[in-house]
N, C-alpha and C positions, 0 to 999 in steps of 0.2 A: 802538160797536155795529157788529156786521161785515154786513155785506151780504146774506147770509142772513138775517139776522136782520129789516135793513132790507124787505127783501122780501116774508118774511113779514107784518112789519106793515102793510104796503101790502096786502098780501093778506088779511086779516083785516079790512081797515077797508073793503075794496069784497067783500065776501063774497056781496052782495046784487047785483051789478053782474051785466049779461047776458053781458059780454065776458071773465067774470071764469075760466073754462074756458080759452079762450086762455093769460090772462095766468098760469093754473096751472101748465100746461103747460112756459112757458118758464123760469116758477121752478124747477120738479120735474127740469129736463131733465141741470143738472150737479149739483145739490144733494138730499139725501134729506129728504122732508118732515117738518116738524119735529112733526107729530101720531103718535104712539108707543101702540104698545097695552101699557097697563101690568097688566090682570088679566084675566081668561078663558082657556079653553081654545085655544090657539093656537099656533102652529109657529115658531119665532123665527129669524131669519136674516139677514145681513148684505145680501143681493140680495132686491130687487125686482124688478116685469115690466121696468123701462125696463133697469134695469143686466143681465138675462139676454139682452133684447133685442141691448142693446149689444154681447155679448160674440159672439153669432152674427155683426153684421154685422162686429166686428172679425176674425174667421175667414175672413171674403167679401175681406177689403181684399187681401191676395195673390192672388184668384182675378180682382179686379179691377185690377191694377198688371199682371199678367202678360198679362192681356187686351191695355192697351193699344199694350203690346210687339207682343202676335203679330197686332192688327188690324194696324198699320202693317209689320210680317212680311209678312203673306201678302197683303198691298195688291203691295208690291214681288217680291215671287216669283212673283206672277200674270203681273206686266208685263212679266217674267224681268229687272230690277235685282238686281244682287246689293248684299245690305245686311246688316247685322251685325245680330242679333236684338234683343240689349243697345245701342242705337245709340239717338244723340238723333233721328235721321231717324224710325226704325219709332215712336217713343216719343211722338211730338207728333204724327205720325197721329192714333195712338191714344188721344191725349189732347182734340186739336179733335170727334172725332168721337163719344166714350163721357161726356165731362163733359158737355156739354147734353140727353142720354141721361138721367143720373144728376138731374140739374138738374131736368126736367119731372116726371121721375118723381115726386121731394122734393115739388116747388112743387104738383103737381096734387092729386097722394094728399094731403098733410098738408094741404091746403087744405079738400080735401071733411071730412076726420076733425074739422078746427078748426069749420067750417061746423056737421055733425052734432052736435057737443060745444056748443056755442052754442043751437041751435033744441033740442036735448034737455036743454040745463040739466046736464049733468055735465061728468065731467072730461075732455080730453084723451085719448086710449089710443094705447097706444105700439104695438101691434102694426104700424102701419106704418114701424114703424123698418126692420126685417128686409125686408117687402114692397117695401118702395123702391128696399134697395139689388140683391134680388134681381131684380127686374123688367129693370134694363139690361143683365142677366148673362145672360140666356136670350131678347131678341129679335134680331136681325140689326142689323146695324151700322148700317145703312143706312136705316133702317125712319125715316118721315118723324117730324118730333118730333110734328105736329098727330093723327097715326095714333095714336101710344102715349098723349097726352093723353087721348083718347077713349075707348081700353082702361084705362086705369088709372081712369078716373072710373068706367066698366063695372063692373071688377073690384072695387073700393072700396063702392059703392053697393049692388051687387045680389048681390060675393060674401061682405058681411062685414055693413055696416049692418041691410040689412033683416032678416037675422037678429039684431040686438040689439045686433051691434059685436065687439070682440078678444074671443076668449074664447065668442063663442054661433053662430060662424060652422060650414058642417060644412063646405066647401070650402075648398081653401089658396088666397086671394087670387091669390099671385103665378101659379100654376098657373089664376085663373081669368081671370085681364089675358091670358097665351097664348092658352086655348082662346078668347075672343073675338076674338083676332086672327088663330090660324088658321082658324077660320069664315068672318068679317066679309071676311078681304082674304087669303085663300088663298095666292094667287100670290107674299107676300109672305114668308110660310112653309112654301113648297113642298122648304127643301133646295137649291136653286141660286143663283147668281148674288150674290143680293144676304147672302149672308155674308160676301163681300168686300168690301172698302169699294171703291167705283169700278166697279162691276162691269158695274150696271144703266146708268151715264151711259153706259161705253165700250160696251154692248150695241146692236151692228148696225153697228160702224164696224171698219176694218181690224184694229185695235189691241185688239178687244175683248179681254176678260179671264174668263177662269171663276170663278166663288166657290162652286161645291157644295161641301156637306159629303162626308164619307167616308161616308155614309148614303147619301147621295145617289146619289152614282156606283156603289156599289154596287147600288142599286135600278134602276140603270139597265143591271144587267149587267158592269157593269166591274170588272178585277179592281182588288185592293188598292193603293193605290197609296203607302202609307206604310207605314213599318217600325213593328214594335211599339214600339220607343223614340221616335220621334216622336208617335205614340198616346200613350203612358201619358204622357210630358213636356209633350204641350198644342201640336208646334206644326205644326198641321192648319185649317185653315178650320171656323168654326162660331160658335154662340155666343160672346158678349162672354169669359166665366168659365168655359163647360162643358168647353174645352177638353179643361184641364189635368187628369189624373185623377190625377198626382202629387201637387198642389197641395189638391184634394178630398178625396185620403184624409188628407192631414195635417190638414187643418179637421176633417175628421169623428174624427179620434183626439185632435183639442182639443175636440170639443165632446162627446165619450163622457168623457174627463178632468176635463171642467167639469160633466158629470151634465145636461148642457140634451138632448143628441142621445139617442136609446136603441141604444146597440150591439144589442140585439136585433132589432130591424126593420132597421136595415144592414146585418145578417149574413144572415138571412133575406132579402132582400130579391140578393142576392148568391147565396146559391145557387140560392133559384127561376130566377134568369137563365140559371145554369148546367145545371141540369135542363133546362129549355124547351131551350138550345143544345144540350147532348148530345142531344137527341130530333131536332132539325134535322137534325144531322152523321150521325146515324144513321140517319135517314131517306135521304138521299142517299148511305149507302156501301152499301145495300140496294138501291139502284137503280131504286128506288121514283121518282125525280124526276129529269129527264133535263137535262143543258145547256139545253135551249132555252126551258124552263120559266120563267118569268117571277120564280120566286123562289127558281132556283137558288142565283144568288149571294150572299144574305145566307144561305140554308140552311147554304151551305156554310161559311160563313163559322166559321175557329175558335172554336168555342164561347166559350173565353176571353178572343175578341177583342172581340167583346159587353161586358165590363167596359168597357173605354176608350173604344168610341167613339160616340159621339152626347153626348145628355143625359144617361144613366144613371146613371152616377155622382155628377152635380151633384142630380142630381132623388132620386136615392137619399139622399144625406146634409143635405141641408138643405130638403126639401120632403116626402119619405114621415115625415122622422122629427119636422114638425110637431106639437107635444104637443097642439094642438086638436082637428086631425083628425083623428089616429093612432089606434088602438085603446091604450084606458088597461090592460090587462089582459095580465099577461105573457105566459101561453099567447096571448092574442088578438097579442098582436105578434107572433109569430114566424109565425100563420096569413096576418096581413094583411101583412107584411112580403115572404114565400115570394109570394101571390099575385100582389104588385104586381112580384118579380122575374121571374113566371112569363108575366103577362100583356104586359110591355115588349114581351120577345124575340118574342111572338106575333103583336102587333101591329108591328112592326116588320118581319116577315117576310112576315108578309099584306096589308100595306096598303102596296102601293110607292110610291103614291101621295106617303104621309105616312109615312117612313119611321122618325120619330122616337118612340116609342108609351110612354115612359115619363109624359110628359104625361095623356095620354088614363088609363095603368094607372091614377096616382095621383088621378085624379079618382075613377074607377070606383071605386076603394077607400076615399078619405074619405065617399063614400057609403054602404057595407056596414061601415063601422067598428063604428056603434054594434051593428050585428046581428052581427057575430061579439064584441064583447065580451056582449053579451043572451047568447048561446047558451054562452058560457066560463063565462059567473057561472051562468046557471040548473045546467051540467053541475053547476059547484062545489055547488049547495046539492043535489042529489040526491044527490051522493056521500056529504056529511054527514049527509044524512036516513038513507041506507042504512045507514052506520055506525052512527048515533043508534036506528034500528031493532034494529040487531045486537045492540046491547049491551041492549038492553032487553028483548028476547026470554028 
């Protein structure tokens, strides 16, 4: 008897047990359960939630290997050390500082989910498999571990549970662990300082160090300070993952090839950006908006410079194109996809404050989801009534 098998019966023979949700869970986790639908009407297929789960965060594992690289990068190019990118120095930075990240996030989140799945009597849900590993991808390096603890039991409890758990949530978790943290502790997702690891210790002594984003210093009026090749290859201050928007589009052309992402809300989602940005750029060569204007500088900024830098692209390919939150309706995706490109670039150039607005778009938008696909379907059954009239006339 193989081990599987053994586990099952173990699992079988406490079925009754309270704990027995847990112990499901870590059965199901490498193994596919051995219960099979053998007649009804039903869709048959090789993957399950855990193994679709699986294959997104395996998409994340380059965006988080590359992270570790460029924390301990732009640790050393702060303090002007010159270091090789590829180096064991930048690489174990990046590794003391993003695995205890990675670590609270697992422990916290899959804690409250095992708790839930116990006091509720079912199984396990894997949705925070993806949630976990996105979570250390998109706060600052720096960010205390007891802080993210406290977001992620936020985001777990109030953006996923109390709606019913994976699958009846309308907010994307990972997206709703951020907005409590840039609410709750502001200063710590304002865009400066503390995107670099060491930033906030050396702040006020001779020695100190910058960590703003390219969002950032743009918001602050400054011009660009990297070339498009450091942009599109990832190696700029920011996020753990958002970097890299090389790194992003190839996750996102794996996970369109796996059928998990919808190339339609990523492509939408990409021109609305671009729209919003030619209407910026056009605004300022009208002359309509003058240098001293407080949001000259991302106006100005080339439209298609917008793809690479901030969140955009990380928040475009594995958070708009969430299959819970997303609009299920093909026309509805390419509306809700355009708006959430349209609305980044908006908020981003209006709010200097918070310069990053793809967060904020993608909430806004898994809110109006089900009402643009409501209005997609009602359009669909009018057009057939019409038809259905025609031909009967």
């Amino acid at each position: 008897m193989g081990l599987k098998e053994k586990l099952h019966n173990i699992k079988e023979k406490n079925k009754d047990k309270k704990w027995l949700p847990a112990f499901s869970a870590i059965h199901t986790f490498l193994y596919t359960p051995n219960e099979t639908t053998h007649s009804g009407g039903h869709v048959r297929a090789a993957d399950d939630l855990k193994r679709t789960m699986n294959m997104v965060v395996l998409a994340l594992v380059p965006c988080l290997i590359f992270g570790m690289f460029n924390t301990g990068f732009q640790h050393y190019a702060a303090l002007g050390e010159a270091v090789e990118f590829l180096s064991w120095d930048a690489f174990l930075i990046g590794l003391i500082k993003i695995i205890p990240l990675v670590i609270v996030s697992y422990v916290v989140g899959l804690g409250v989910e095992f708790i839930f799945a116990i006091i509720k009597g079912h199984e396990v849900e894997e949705g925070y498999l993806v949630t976990g590993m996105l979570v250390p991808l998109i706060v600052p390096v720096d960010i205390p571990l007891w802080m993210l603890a406290v977001a992620v039991i936020f985001g777990v409890v109030i953006g996923k549970e109390v709606f019913g758990g994976t699958g009846m949530n309308i907010l994307n978790p990972a997206l709703t662990i951020r907005a409590f943290l840039f609410f709750a502790y502001p200063t710590w997702m304002s865009g400066d300082k503390v995107w670099v690891h060491g930033a906030v210790a050396k702040a006020g002594t001779p020695d100190a160090i910058s960590g703003e984003t390219v969002l950032g210093s743009l918001a602050q009026g400054n011009e660009l300070a990297y070339s498009v090749s450091d942009m599109f290859f990832g190696f700029i201050p920011g996020s753990v993952g958002e970097t890299s928007t090389f790194l992003i589009l190839l996750a996102g052309l794996f996970l369109i090839f796996t059928k998990i992402g919808s190339w339609r809300i990523m492509l939408s989602s990409v021109i609305g950006a671009l729209v919003m940005g030619l209407l910026f750029n056009g605004v300022v060569s009208s002359g309509w908006i003058t240098e001293s204007s407080k949001f000259y500088a991302l106006m100005n900024t080339e439209f298609w410079h917008h793809l690479l830098i901030g969140g955009f692209a990380f928040g475009v390919v594995f958070m708009a194109t969430d299959p819970v939150t997303a609009s299920q309706t093909n026309k509805g995706k390419w509306i809700y996809g355009f708006l959430i490109g349209f609305i980044s670039i908006m908020i981003r150039v209006f709010n200097p404050a918070y310069p990053e607005g793809v967060m904020l778009a993608i909430l806004l938008m898994n809110v109006f989801a089900p009402t643009i696909d409501h209005y997609v379907v009602q359009g669909n059954v009018k057009r057939r009534l019409k038809r259905l009239k025609a031909k009967t006339a």
